[in-house]
C-alpha positions, -999 to 999 in steps of 0.1 A, spaced: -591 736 -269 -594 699 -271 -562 684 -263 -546 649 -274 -510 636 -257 -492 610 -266 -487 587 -237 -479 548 -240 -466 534 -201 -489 537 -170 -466 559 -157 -471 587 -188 -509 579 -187 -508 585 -151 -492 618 -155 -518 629 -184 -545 621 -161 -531 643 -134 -530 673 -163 -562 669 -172 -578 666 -137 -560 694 -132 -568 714 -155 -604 701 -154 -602 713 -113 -594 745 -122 -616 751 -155 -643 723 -153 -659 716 -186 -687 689 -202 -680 672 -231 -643 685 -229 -629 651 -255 -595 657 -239 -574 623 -255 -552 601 -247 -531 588 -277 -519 553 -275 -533 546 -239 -518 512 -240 -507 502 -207 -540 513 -187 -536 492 -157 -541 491 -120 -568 517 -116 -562 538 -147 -592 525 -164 -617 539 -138 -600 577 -140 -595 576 -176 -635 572 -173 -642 593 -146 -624 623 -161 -639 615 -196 -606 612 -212 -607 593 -248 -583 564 -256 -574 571 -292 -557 532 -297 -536 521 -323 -543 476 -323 -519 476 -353 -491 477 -330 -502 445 -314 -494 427 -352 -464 448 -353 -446 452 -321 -454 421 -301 -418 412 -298 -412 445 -285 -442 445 -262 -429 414 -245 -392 425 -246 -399 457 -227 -428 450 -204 -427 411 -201 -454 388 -207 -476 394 -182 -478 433 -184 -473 428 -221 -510 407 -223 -526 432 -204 -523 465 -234 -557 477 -249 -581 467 -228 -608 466 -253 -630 446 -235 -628 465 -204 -633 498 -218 -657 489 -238 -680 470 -210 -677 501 -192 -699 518 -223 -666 540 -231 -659 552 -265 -625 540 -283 -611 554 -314 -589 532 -336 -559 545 -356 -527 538 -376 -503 561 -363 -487 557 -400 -463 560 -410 -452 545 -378 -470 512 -385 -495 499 -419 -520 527 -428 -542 496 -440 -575 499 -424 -582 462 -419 -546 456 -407 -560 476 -375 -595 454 -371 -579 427 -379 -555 428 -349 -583 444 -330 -604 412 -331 -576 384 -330 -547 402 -310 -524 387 -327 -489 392 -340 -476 388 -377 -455 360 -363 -488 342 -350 -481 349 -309 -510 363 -292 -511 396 -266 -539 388 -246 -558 356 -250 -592 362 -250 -591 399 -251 -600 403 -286 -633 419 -298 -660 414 -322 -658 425 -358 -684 451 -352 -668 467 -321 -633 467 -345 -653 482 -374 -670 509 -356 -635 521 -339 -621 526 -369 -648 545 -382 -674 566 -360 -649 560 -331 -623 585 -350 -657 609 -359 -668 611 -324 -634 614 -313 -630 648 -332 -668 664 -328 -677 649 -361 -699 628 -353 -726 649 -371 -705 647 -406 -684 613 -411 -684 579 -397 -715 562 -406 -737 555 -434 -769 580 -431 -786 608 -447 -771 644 -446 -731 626 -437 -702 629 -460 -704 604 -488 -675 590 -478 -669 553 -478 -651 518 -489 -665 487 -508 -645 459 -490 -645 429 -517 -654 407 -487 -680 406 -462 -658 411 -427 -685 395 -409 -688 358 -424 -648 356 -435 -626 339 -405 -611 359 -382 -572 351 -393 -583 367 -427 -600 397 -419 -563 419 -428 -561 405 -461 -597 413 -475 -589 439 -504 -609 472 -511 -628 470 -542 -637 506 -543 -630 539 -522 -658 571 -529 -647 603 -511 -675 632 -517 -699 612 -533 -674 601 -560 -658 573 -567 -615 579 -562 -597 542 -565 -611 510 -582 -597 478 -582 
């Protein structure tokens, strides 16, 4: 089995990753894709055996627009800036998925690149100055991230020959509109097996 666990606070993450190494003690295995879901508060060393055990951080940046009153309620500012480490994990070459969680938070796809690229809340704060990524990195997350994450690699989450026709027409181009309008560019057109399934 591949397994995923839900785990937000070091201290869940750090008892995940004492599971899994476990487990991968006992029953070692390549390619395993054993996930973390959420994986927000990787701190103080977590990073380095969430990579060393090959463990994926299936994220969830919406929740930064969302819950950033929340995040510095509960963990106070400093801890609060240091969620998703997108930078770090990605510098390290790791992969990231990027999700919704809805109905938890918005389902909206650009909500979630959006947030991954500014960091910032609905209310205009900001969880992590400089910590946000490029457009590309956000984009490819929330697409061959999720494919990857799931052994489908091979099937969805890019444009190529022989992959599910599966795909959106944004009605702006992500990579020359500004940053603090990336959540509000519409989707012209959604195709799902090659055929076209919502228009605007």
């Amino acid at each position: 089995f591949q397994v995923a666990v839900h785990a937000i606070g070091d201290r869940a993450i750090t008892s995940v990753l004492d599971a899994f190494e476990a487990a991968l003690t006992r029953r070692p295995r390549r390619d395993h894709r054993h996930r973390i879901e959420h994986c927000e508060v990787a701190i103080d060393g977590l990073i380095d055996r969430i990579q060393s055990l090959g463990v994926l951080p299936s994220v969830q940046p919406i929740f930064m627009a969302e819950f950033a009153v929340a995040y510095i309620g509960n963990l106070g500012g400093e801890r609060a800036h240091r969620i998703y480490p997108f930078p770090e994990y990605l510098g390290r070459g790791m992969a990231l998925a990027a999700g919704s969680d809805s109905p938890v938070s918005s389902f909206v796809p650009m909500h979630g690149v959006a947030a991954s690229v500014t960091r910032k809340a609905w209310d205009g704060r900001e969880l992590g100055p400089g910590q946000g990524i490029p457009v590309a990195e956000a984009l490819r997350m929330h697409t061959r991230g999720g494919a990857f994450f799931s052994f489908e690699e091979g099937l969805k989450g890019s444009l190529a020959p022989g992959m599910l026709a599966d795909l959106v027409v944004l009605g702006r181009d992500p990579f020359s509109a500004p940053a603090d309008e990336l959540a509000a560019i519409p989707v012209d057109m959604t195709v799902v097996g090659g055929r076209v399934a919502y228009e605007r």
